[in-house]
C-alpha angles and dihedrals in degrees: 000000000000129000093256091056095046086049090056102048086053098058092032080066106043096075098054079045086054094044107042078047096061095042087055088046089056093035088062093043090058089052090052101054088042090053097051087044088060108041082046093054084048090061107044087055091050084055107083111204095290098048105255128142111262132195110229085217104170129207117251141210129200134185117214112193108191113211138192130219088278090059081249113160101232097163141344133203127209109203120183118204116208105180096169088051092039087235140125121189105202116188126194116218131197110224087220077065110139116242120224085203093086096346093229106068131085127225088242094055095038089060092043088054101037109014131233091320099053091041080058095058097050092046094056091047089046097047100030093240143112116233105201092186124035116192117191106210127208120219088244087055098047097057095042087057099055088039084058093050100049104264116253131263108234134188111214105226084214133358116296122213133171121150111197123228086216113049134001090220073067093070121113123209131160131146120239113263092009120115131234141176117232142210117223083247089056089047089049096054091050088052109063095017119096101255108133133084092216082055120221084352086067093046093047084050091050093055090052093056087049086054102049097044090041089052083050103042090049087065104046091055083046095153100053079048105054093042080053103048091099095046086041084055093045094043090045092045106044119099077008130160091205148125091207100114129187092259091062095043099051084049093050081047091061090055095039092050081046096062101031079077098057094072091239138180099196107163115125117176123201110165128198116277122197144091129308105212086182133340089285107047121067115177117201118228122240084226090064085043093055095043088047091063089045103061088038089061095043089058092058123115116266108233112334104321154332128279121270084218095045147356141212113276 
């Protein structure tokens, strides 16, 4: 190729250089400006009225679905965790629970036919709330985890008697108005056995007082707690149908250490209310639907956030 040729494609090339250049010379200075728009908007959200820093903390719900040996649902929990209110709902749930789904199917049927996701979905149509984590608990799991946070005393409001066809360490005896402390193995057995004159609807009463004590207790014994959050994650999450990943969990550890310091006691119990057609059919009122929701909605954030200096209480 001669010299003239050479010459030419040069500077046959140098314009499209010059030009690809200066778009993405543009292309970086709207970026730029994008990007200080933005950081500045972000600013701006995280400022309450009087210009202060706030932390944009969100409320939390999570569905736990307790399972047997069978893989058979036997209750579930819904806890709501409102760090920026200091507060955690926890509700109780029967797994003979009606579905408005079909209105026909259990919870517990609906998890034997369609598995933990499917269970999800009826439970936030049925309660009229979103569950962003679901944890399957083992029974193992269950009973390790009230063990870690202390058990719970409880007072019988009458005598409770089961004896078990397996094992006799599967009785269950206490006396009516006497107090007892019990194991997370003891609170699991009262929990599933029929004990309970009212029937399941005692049982599923009786979970919502484990939960709230648990919850409590968790925070009185704050610094155990807080040394046990990452054993009470691994325990919950092994052998676990669940969408609850580490990285959640390290970021719902920073709320919960967070209000472990504020001396709390955050509990707060709201159990089904409804109509029992039969021992295995529980139908859920349109008036606790409607309370649910309620304290759901009381436990929102006001405005964006929560001081840096200080938070709702």
């Amino acid at each position: 190729m001669s010299g003239k040729a050479k010459n030419k494609r040069k500077r046959s090339q140098a314009p499209v250089a010059l030009v690809y250049f200066a778009t993405m010379l543009v292309f970086l200075a709207v970026f730029a400006v994008f990007a200080v728009f933005l950081i500045d908007r972000m600013n701006s959200w995280n400022k309450d009225d009087g210009g202060e820093t706030v932390s944009l903390v969100q409320s939390y719900n999570t569905m736990y679905a307790r399972v047997n040996s069978k893989n058979v649902l036997v209750d579930l929990s819904l806890v709501r965790v409102s760090p920026e209110k200091n507060q955690i709902v926890v509700t109780p749930c029967s797994a003979f629970t009606v579905s408005v789904t079909d209105g026909a199917s259990t919870f517990r049927e609906i998890y034997a036919d369609g598995g933990i996701k499917r269970l999800v979905n009826a439970v936030e149509q049925t309660f009229g709330i979103e569950a962003d984590y679901y944890v399957s608990l083992e029974n193992s799991a269950f009973e390790s985890v009230a063990d870690i946070l202390g058990g719970i005393v409880y007072t019988p409001p009458e005598d409770l008697y089961y004896l078990s066809q397996e094992n006799d360490a599967n009785d269950v005896s206490y006396r009516s108005g006497q107090a007892v402390s019990l194991s997370g193995r003891e609170i699991r057995l009262i929990c599933q056995y029929p004990v309970f004159s009212e029937g399941r609807g005692g049982n599923m009463k009786f979970l919502g007082e484990v939960l709230y004590q648990l919850v409590n207790g968790a925070f009185q014994q704050k610094n155990i707690t807080k040394n046990n959050l990452d054993n009470i994650y691994n325990i919950m999450t092994s052998n676990s149908d669940t969408n609850l990943t580490n990285n959640a969990f390290k970021l719902h550890k920073s709320y919960i250490t967070e209000m472990l310091g504020e001396n709390l006691e955050p509990a707060i119990k709201l159990v089904p209310e409804g109509t029992w057609t039969d021992e295995s059919h529980f139908t859920v009122s349109d008036e606790f639907r409607t309370a649910l929701a309620d304290a759901y909605e009381k436990t929102e954030a006001e405005g964006e956030g929560i001081s840096s200096e200080e938070g709702e209480g």
